[in-house]
C-alpha positions as CSV (number, residue, x, y, z in Angstrom):
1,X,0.0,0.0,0.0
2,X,1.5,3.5,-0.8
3,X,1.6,5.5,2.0
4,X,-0.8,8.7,2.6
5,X,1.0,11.4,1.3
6,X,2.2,13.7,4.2
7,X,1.7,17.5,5.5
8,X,5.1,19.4,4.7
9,X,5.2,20.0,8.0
10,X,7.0,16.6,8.3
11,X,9.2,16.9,5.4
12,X,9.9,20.6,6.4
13,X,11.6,19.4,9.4
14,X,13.3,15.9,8.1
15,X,11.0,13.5,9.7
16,X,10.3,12.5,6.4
17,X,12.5,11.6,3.6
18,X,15.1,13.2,5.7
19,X,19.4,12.8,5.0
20,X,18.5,12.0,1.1
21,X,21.2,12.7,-1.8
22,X,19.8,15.0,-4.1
23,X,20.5,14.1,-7.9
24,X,20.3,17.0,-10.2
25,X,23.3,16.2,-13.2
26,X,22.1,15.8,-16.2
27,X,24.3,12.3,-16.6
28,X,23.2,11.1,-13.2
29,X,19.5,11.4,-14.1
30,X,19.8,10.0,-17.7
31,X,21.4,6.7,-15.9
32,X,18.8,6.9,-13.5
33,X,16.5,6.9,-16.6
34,X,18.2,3.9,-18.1
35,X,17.7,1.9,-14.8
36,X,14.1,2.9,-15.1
37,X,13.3,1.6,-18.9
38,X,15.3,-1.6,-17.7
39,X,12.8,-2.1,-15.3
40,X,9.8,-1.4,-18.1
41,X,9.0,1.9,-16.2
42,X,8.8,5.0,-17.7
43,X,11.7,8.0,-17.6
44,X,11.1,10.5,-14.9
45,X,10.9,14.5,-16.1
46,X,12.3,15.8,-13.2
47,X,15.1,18.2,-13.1
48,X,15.8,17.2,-9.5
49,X,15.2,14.8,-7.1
50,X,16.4,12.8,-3.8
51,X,17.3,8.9,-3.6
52,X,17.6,6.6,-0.9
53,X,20.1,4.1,-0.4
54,X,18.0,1.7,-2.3
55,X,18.0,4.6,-5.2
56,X,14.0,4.8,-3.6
57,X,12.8,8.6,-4.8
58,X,9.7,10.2,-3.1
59,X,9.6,12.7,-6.1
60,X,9.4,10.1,-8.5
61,X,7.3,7.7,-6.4
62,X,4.6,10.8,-6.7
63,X,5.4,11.6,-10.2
64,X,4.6,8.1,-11.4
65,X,1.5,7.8,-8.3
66,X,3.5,4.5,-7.6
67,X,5.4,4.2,-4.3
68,X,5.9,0.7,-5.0
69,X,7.5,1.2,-8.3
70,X,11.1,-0.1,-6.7
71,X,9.0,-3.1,-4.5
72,X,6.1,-4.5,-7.1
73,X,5.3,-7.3,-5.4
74,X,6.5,-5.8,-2.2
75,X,9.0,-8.9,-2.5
76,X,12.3,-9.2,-4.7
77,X,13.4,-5.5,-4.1
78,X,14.9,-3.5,-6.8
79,X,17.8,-1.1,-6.4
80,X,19.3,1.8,-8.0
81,X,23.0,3.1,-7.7
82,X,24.5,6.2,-9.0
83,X,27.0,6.2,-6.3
84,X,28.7,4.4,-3.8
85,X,27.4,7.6,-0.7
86,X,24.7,6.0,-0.9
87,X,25.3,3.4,1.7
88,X,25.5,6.3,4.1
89,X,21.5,7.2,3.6
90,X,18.7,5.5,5.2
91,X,16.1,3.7,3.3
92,X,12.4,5.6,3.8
93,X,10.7,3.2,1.7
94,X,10.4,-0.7,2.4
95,X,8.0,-3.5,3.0
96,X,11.2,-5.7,5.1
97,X,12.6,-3.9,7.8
98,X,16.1,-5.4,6.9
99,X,16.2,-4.1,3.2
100,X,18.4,-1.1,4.9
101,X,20.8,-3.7,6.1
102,X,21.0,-6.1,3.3
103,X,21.8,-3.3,0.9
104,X,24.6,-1.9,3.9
105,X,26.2,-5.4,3.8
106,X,26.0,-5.8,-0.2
107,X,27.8,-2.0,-0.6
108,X,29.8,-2.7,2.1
109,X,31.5,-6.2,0.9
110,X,31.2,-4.8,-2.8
111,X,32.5,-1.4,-2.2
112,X,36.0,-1.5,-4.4
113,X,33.7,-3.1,-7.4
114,X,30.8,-0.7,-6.8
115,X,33.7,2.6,-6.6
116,X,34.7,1.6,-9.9
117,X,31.5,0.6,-11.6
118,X,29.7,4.0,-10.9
119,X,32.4,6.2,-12.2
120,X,31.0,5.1,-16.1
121,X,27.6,3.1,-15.0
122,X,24.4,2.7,-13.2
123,X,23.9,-0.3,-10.7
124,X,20.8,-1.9,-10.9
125,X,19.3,-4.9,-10.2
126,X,16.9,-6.8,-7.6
127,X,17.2,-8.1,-4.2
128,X,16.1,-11.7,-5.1
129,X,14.8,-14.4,-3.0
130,X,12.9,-17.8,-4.1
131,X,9.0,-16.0,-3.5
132,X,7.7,-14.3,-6.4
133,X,5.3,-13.1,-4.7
134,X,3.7,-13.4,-0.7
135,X,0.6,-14.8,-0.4
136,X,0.7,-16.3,3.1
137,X,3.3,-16.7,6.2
138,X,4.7,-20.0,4.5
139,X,5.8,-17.6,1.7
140,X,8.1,-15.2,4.3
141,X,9.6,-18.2,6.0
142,X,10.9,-20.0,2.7
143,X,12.9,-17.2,2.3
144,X,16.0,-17.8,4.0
145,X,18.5,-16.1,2.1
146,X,18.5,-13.7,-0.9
147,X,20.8,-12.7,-4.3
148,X,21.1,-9.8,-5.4
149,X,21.3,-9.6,-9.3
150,X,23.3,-7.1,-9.8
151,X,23.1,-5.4,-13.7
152,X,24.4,-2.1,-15.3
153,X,23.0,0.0,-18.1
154,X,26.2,-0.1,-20.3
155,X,27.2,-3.4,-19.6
156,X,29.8,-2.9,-18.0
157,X,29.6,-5.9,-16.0
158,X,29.3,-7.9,-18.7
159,X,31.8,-6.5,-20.3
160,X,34.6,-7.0,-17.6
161,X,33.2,-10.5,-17.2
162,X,34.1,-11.0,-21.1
163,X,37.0,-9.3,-21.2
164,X,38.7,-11.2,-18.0
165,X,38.1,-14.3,-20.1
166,X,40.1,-13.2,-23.3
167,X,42.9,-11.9,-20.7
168,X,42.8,-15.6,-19.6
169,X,43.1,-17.1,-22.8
170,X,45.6,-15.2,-24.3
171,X,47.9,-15.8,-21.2
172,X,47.2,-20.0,-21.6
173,X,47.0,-20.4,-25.1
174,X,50.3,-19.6,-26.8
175,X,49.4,-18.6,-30.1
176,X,46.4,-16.1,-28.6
177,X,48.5,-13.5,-29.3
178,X,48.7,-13.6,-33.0
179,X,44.7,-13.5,-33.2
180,X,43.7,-10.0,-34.4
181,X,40.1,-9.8,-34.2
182,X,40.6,-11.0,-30.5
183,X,42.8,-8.7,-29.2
184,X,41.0,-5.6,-31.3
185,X,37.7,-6.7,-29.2
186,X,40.1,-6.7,-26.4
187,X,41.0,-3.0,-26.4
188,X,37.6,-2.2,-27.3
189,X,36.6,-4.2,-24.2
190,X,39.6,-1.8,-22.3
191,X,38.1,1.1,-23.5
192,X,34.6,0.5,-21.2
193,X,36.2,-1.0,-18.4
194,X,39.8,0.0,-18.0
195,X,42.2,-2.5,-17.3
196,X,40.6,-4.9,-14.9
197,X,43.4,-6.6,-13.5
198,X,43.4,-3.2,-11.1
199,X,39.9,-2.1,-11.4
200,X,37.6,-4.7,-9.1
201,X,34.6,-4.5,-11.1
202,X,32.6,-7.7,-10.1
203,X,30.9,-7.8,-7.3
204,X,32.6,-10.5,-4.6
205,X,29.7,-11.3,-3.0
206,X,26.1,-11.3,-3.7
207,X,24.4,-13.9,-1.3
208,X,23.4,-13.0,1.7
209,X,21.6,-14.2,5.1
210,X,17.7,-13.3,5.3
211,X,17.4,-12.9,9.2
212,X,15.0,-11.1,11.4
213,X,13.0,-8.6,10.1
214,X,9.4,-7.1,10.5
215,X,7.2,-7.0,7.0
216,X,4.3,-4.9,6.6
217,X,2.4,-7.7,5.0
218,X,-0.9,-9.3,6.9
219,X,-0.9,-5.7,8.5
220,X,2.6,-5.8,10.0
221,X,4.3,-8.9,10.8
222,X,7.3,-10.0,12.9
223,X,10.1,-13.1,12.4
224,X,12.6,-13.5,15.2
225,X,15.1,-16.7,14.1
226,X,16.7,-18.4,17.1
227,X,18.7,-21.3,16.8
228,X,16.2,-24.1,17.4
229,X,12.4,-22.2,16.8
230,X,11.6,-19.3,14.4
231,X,9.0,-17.5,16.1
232,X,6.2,-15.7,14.1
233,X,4.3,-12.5,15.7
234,X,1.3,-11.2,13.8
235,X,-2.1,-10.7,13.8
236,X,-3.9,-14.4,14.3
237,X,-5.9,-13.4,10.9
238,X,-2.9,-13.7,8.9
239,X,-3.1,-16.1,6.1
240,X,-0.6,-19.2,7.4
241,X,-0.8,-18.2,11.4
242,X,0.0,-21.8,13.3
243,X,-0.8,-23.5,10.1
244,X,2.7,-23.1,8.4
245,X,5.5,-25.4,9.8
246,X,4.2,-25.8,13.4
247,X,7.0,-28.0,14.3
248,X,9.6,-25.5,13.9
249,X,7.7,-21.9,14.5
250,X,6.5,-20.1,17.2
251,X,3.1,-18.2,17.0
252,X,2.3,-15.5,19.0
253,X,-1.1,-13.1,18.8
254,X,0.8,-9.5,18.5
255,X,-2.7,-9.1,21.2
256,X,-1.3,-11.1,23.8
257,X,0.7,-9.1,25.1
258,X,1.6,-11.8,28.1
259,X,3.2,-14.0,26.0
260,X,5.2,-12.0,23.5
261,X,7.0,-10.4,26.7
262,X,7.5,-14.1,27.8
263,X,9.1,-14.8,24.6
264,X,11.2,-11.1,24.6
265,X,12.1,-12.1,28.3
266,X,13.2,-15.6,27.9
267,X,15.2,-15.7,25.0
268,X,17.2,-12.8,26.4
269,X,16.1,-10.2,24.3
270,X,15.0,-7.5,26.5
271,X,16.8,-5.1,29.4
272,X,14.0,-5.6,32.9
273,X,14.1,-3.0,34.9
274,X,17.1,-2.2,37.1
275,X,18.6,0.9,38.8
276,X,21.7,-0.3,36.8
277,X,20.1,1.3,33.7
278,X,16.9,2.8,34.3
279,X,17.8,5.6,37.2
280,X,20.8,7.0,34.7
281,X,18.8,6.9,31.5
282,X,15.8,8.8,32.3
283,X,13.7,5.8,30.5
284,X,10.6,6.1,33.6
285,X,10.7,10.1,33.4
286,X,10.4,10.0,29.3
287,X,7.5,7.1,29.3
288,X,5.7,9.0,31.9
289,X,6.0,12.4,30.3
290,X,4.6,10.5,26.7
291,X,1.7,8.8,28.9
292,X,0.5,12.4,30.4
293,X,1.0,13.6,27.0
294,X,-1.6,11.3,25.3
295,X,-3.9,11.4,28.4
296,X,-3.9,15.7,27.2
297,X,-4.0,14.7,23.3
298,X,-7.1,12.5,23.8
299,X,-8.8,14.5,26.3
300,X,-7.9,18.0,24.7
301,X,-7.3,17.1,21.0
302,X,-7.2,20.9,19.6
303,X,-5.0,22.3,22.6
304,X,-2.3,24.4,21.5
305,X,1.1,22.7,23.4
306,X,3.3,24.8,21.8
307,X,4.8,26.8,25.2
308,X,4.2,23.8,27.2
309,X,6.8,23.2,30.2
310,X,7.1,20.7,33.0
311,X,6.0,23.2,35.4
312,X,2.5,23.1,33.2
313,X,2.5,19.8,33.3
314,X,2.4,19.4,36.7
315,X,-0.4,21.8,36.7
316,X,-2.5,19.6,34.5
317,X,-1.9,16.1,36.2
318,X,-3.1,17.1,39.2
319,X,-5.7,19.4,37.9
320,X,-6.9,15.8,36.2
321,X,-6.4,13.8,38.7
322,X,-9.2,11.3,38.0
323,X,-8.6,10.9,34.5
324,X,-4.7,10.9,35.4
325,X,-5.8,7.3,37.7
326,X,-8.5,5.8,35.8
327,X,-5.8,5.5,33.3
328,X,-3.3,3.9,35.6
329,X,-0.2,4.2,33.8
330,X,1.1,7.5,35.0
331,X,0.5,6.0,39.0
332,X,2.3,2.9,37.8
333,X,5.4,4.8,36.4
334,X,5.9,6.8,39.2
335,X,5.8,3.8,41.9
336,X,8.3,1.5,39.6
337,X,10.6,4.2,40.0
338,X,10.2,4.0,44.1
339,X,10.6,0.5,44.1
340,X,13.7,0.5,41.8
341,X,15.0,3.3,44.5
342,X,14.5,1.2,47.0
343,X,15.4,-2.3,45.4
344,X,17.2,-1.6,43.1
345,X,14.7,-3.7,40.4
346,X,11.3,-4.1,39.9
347,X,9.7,-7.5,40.2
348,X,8.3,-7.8,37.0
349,X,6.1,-10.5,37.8
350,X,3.9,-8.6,39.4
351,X,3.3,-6.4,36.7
352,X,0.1,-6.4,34.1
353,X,1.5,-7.4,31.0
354,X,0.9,-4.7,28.9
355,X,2.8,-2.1,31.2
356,X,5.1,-4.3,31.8
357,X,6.4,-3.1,28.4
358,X,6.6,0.7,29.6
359,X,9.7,-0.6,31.5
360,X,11.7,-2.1,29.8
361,X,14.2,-2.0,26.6
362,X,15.8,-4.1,24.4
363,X,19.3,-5.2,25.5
364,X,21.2,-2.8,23.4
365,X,24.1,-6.0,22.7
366,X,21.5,-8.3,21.3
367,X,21.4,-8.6,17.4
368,X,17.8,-7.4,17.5
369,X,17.6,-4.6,19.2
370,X,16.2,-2.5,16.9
371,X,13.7,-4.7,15.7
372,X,13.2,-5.6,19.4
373,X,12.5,-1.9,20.6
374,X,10.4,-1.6,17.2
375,X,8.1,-4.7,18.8
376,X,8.3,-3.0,22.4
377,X,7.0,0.5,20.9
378,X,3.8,-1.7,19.3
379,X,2.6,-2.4,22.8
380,X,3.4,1.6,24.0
381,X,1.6,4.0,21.3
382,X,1.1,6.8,23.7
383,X,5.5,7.1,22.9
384,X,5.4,8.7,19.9
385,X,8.7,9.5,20.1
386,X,9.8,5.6,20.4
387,X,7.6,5.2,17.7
388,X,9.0,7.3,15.4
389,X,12.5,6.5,16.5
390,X,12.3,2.6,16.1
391,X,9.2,2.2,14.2
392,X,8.6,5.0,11.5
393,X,5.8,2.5,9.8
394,X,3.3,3.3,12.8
395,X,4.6,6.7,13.5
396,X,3.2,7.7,10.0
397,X,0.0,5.7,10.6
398,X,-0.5,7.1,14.5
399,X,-0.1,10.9,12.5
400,X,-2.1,10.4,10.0
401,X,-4.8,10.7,12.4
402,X,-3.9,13.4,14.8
403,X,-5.4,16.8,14.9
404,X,-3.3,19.3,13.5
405,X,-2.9,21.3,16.8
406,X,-1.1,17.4,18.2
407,X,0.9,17.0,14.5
408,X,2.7,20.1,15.5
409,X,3.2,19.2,18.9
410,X,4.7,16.0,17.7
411,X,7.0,18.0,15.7
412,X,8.2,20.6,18.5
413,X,8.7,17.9,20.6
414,X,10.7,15.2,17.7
415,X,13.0,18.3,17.3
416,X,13.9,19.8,20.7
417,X,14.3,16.2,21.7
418,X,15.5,13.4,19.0
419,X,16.4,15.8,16.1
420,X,18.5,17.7,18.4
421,X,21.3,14.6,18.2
422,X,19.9,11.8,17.8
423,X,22.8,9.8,18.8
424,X,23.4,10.8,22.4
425,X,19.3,10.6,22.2
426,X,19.5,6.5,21.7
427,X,22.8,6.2,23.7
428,X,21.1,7.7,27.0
429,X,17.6,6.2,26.6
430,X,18.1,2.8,24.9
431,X,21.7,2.2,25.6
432,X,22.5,1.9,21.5
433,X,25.4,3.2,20.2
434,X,26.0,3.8,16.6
């Protein structure tokens, strides 16, 4: 599904299709345009216009009313590169939460091939796995690894791939040397891709491992791969849920909330709370601030926030202090942090499941901690700021349907906090460092 196209307040302040390159040479966007007709689409008109690190384009996406137009089948993703900076940009378009990575690992383990190949050429190609297309969870799980076929406009690739094989036979075969026609095709061969025995320009390596990820497919769908069970998290309506592979898969209703913390908390993938963490952080103070903030969104949807301080805050909890306990959460924040004081942990246990996920974090050493603290922010919408740091995909569908008084409130607050620098912002509340 494309996604609703955004206010500008969003892409005014980078919150959308923020960090992108900007591609406005006339012989960048004519390869650009050759990628395109390789992939039967049509070439864009614009004069200028921003790419991912997939080569994604939110201009172009609107100028051909396609968002999908890299991702057809949401499946077998296609990729575009003009240059090799664009493994420093995020991706802002994806069904698979791990396209960003894949495409980090192929750059990274290709670099010298893709330096050389973009200084003539366009990369292009598809992220390839054995599913054509997804029509149920058995689909997602056969896919265990994907290719990426990698192509160029000019050839190039082919080229070199030719060319290395005459270079071969004219060093093994003694009387290569005298054949004309072959070592005529061989300088013409030079011409396009220099002299290959210094210029890397095949990709080394183009398998790679398919591991955890989150799909928006089925309405958003999470695959965590341990070494004995894959476990599947989803809505129960998805097409496949505890019918596909039972013996080896997990299922969990992403509505019990119980059970998907058991499975967070037992297979190690989750930070409980402790003074060790939680007291330097901040983490109770920020998820009690967001919780008092949705209690004023909901109950005040048109309020202006935009001068709003702590002191004000104050004001308003205990000027609503009825709604402020029939909600629970703010009550519950406050006397975690008294028992951690004291303790020096919380005993979990005793918690109701759900808020047992407004303390805790995903162990910032474990492989899916991202991914984990994406789950973790599924369970705590009121933290819109978690949300849009770890799980963009429901921060877009959570603004879609604010008020336009709480849209800019959301934006005041993404930029005096996150924005502001965004690293020391994850390092302090979520332990990650880049």
């Amino acid at each position: 599904m494309p996604p609703a196209k955004k206010p500008d307040l969003l892409r005014d302040n980078e919150l959308i299709y923020g960090r992108l390159l900007t591609v406005d040479e006339s012989h960048l966007i004519q390869r650009y345009n050759k990628a395109l007709a390789a992939f039967g689409l049509e070439p864009t008109k614009l004069e200028s216009f921003q790419i991912d690190r997939t080569g994604f384009s939110p201009e172009i996406a609107e100028e051909c009313g396609d968002f999908d137009y890299l991702d057809p089948n949401e499946v077998n993703r296609r990729f575009i590169i003009l240059t090799p900076s664009q493994i420093d940009l995020p991706v802002v378009h994806t069904a698979f939460s791990n396209t960003s990575q894949l495409m980090f690992e192929f750059m990274s383990k290709n670099q010298r091939a893709i330096d050389a190949l973009t200084i003539k050429d366009v990369i292009y190609g598809e992220i390839e796995d054995a599913v054509p297309k997804v029509n149920d969870i058995e689909d997602l799980l056969s896919i265990n690894q994907v290719e990426f076929k990698v192509l160029s406009a000019e050839d190039v690739l082919g080229k070199a791939a030719e060319l290395g094989k005459l270079v071969d036979r004219l060093k093994q075969e003694p009387d290569a040397w005298r054949d004309n026609a072959m070592l005529e095709r061989m300088v013409d061969l030079a011409k396009v891709c220099g002299d290959i025995r210094e210029n890397a320009l095949v990709p080394d390596q183009v398998i790679f491992r398919h591991n955890a990820y989150w799909t928006s497919h089925f309405g958003g769908l999470y695959v965590f791969v341990d070494p004995d069970m894959t476990t599947v998290i989803s809505d129960p309506s998805a097409p496949g849920f505890r019918r596909s592979r039972p013996w080896q898969v997990n299922y969990l209703s992403i509505n019990d909330a119980d059970k998907v913390f058991g499975f967070l908390a037992g297979t190690g993938r989750l930070d409980l709370p402790r003074a060790s963490w939680i007291e330097a952080s901040g983490y109770l103070e920020h998820r009690a601030e967001m919780v008092v903030r949705a209690l004023i969104r909901d109950a005040e949807p048109n309020r202006n926030l935009t001068d709003v301080d702590k002191v004000w805050l104050q004001t308003w909890i205990l000027g609503h202090a009825d709604l402020i306990a029939s909600d629970g959460n703010f009550p519950f924040l406050n006397a975690a942090k008294r028992e951690i004081a004291q303790f020096g942990h919380l005993k979990i246990e005793d918690v109701p499941p759900r808020q047992r996920f407004l303390v805790v974090r995903a162990k910032p050493d474990q492989p899916d901690a991202w991914l984990t603290n994406q789950l973790i922010s599924d369970f705590v919408p009121q933290d819109f700021v978690s949300r849009y740091v770890f799980n963009k995909p429901g921060f877009y569908k959570d603004y879609d349907g604010y008020s336009d008084a709480w849209r800019s409130h959301v934006v005041d607050v993404l930029k005096t906090t996150y924005l502001k620098d965004k690293v020391a912002f994850r390092t302090r509340l979520y332990g990650l460092t880049d």
